[in-house]
N, C-alpha and C positions, 0 to 999 in steps of 0.2 A: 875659689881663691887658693893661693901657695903659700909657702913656708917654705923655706930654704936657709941653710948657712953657705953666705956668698964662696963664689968661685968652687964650689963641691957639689957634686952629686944626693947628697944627704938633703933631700926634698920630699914632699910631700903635695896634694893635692885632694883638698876639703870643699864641702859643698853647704850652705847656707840657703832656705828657701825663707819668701815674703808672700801672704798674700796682697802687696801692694806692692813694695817695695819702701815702704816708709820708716822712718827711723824706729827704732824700737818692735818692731814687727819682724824682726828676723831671726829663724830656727836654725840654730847649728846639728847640722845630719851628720855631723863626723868626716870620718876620710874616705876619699875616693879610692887615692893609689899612692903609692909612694916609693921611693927607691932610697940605697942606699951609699956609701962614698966606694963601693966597690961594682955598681952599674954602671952600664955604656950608656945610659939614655939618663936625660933629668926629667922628674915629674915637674916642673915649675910652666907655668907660663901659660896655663890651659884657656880653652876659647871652646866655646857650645859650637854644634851647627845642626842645624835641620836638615836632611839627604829630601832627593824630592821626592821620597817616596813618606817625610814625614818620620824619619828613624832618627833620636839624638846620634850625634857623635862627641865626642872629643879631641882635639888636635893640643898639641902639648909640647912641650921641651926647649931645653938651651943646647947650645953648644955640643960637645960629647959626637955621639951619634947621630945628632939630627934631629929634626921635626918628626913627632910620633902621631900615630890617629889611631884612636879605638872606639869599638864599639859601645851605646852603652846601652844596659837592659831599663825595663820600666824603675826598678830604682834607683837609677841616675851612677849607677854604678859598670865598669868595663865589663865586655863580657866578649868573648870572641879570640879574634888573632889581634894581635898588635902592627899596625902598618908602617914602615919607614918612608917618610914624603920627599923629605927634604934633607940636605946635608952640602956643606960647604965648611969647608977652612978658611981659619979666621973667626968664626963665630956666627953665628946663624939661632935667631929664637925667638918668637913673642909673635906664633902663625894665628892667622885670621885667614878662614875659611869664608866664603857667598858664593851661592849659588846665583846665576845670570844666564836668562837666557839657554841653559841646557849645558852650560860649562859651570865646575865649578874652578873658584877662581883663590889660591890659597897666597897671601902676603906673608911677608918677613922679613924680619929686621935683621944685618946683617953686618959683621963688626963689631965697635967695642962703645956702648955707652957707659955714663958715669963717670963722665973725667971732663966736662964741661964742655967749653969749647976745641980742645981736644980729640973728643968723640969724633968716632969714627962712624957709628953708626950710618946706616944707609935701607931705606926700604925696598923693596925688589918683588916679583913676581912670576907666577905660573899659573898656566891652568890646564883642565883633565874633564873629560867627558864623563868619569868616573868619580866620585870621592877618594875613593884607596889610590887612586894615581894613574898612572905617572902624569904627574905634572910638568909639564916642558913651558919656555920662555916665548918670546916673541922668534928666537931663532931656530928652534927647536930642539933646544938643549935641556935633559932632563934634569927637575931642580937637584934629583939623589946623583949627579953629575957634577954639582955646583952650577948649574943653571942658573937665570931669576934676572930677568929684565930690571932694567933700574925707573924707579918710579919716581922717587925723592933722594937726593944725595946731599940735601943742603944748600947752603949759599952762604954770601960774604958776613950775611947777618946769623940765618938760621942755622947753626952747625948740628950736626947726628942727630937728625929726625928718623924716629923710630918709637917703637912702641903700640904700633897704629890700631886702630879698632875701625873697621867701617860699620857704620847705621845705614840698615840700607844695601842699596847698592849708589848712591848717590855723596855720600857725605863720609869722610875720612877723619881722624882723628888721631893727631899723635903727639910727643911731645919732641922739642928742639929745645936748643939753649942759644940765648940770645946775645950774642957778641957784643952789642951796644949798650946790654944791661949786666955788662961783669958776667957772662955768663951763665946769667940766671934761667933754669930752666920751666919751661914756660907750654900751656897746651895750646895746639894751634888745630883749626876747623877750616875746611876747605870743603868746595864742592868736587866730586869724584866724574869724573866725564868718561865716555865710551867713545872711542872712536869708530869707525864703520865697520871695522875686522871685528868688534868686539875687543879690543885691549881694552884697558885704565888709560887715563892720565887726567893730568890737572886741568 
């Protein structure tokens, strides 16, 4: 989980374990990483992934510099080099890493959420035979290019859907805000489909 004071660098990124996951069964481990209001990268926004060979990672960051990945050792902590994945103007953040099929396949939100219907938000995509990258689009533009296929961009109802987490490789997760309800932001569940190349879509 994160800690941030909005629109700054001054973030952090902390680790809690469960052996279930049930309310009150949860051990605060302290902090992972953290940066400061004078770093190119933010700690905020992190997402686990299992590499296929079985090694945690971490994928991380808003805005600034871009999507980060690192390493992490047996105590759940960075250990290694620091990767750059992704990067795009305008704003770009909140990456989900899966592995499918021998690609891995990294999401991102991209634009401006929190301003209602407003938002800009948009989710996008890439993927890389590798973890550390390069991750390139359906055209093959690499996402540290501003790259990132568009996956969800909204509609008349669902405005800046982002945020997203996929279960799975099947099942997507994000939130929008809903035009017909004042705005009100709302989580929406989809099935996540492959087409024959191997893409995403709805």
């Amino acid at each position: 989980y994160s800690a941030s004071t909005f629109g700054s660098t001054s973030s952090a990124i902390f680790l809690a374990t469960s052996p279930s996951g049930d309310p009150g069964t949860w051990t605060d481990r302290g902090k992972v990483m953290s940066t400061t209001g004078s770093s190119s990268y933010n700690a905020i926004d992190p997402d686990l992934v299992i590499d296929a060979n079985g090694a945690p990672w971490l994928s991380f960051g808003s805005w600034n510099s871009g999507i980060k990945l690192t390493r992490l050792g047996s105590n759940m902590n960075p250990t290694g080099s620091l990767f750059s994945i992704a990067s795009r103007g305008g704003g770009i953040e909140a990456p989900t890493i899966i592995l499918r099929n021998g690609y891995y396949y990294l999401f991102v939100s991209t634009g401006t959420c929190c301003q209602g219907v407003n938002s800009t938000y948009q989710i996008r995509y890439g993927r890389s035979t590798s973890i550390t990258g390069p991750y390139v689009d359906r055209s093959g533009v690499n996402m540290m290019n501003g790259g990132g296929s568009l996956l969800d961009g909204g509609n008349d109802r669902w405005r800046g859907p982002g945020g997203q987490d996929i279960a799975g490789t099947s099942v997507i997760l994000r939130h929008a805000y809903d035009a017909q309800n004042n705005g009100y932001a709302t989580l929406l569940i989809s099935n996540l489909n492959w087409d024959s190349d191997g893409w995403p879509r709805y």
